[in-house]
C-alpha positions in Angstrom: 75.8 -28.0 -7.1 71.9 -27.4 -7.6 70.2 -31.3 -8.3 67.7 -30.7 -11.4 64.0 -32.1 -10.9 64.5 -32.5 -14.8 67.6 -34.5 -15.0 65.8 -37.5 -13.1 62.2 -37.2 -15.0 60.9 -41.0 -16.2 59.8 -41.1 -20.1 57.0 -41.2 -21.3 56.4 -44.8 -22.7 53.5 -44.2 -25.0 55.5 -40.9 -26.9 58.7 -42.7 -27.2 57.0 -46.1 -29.1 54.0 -44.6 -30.7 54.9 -40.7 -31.2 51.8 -39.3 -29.3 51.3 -38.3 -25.7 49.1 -39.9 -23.4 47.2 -38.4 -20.7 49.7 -38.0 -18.2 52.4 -36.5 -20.3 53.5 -33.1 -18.2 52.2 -34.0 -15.1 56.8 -34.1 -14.1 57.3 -31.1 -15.7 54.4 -29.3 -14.0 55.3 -30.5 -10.4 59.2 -29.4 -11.3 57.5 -26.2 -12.5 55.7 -25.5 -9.3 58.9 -26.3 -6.9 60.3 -23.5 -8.8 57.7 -21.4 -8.0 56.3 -21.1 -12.0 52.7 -21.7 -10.9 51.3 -20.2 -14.2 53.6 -22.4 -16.6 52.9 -25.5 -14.5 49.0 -25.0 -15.0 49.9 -24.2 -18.7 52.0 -27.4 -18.9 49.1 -29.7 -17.2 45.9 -28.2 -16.2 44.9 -30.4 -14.0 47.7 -30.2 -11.1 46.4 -28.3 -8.8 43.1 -30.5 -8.6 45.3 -33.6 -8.3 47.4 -31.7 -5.4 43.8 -31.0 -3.7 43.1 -34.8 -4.1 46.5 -35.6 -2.8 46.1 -33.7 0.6 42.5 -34.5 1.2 43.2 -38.1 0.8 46.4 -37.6 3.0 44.6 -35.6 6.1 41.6 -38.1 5.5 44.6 -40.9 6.4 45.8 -39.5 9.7 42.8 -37.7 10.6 39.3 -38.3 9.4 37.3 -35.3 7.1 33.9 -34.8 7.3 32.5 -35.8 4.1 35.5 -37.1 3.0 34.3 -39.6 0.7 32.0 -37.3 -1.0 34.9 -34.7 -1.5 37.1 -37.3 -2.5 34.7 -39.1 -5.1 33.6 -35.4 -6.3 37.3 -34.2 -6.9 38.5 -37.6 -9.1 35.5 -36.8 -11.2 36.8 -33.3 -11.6 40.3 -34.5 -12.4 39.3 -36.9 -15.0 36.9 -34.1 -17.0 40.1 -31.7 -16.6 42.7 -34.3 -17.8 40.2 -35.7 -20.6 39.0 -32.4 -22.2 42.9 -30.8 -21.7 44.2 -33.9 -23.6 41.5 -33.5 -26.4 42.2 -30.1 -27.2 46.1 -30.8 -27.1 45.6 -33.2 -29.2 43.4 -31.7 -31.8 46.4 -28.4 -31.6 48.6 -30.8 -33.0 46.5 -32.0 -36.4 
């Protein structure tokens, strides 16, 4: 028997008490999308997951072995992630009015 990603996904808080998403809604789906291999439909789902994945593994090799410019890369990337995440949420948000 196959274990679904989907079948152990956590709620979103903020859709189930106040009907909206928040800005992290899709980020499970899109990480369940890419272990399946659907890189297209993750990056449809939530734009901003293979930025995050780049943050991820440059702060994880900066851990065990130290990058050149790490903090730069580091600082330079979140920046990124939050204009990707804030302007993807904004136009989701004005789809649904």
């Amino acid at each position: 028997m196959l274990v679904q990603l989907d079948d152990y996904m956590l709620p979103c808080l903020n859709k189930k008490f106040f009907g909206i998403d928040c800005l992290g809604c899709g980020i499970q789906r899109a990480l369940s999308l890419i272990f399946r291999g659907e890189f297209v439909e993750a990056f449809k789902m939530y734009p901003a997951i293979y930025t995050l994945l780049l943050l991820a593994i440059v702060i994880i090799l900066n851990f065990f072995y130290k990058v050149k410019y790490a903090q730069k890369i580091i600082s330079i990337l979140a920046v990124t992630n939050i204009l990707i995440i804030v302007i993807s949420y904004v136009i989701k948000m004005n789809q649904l009015i």
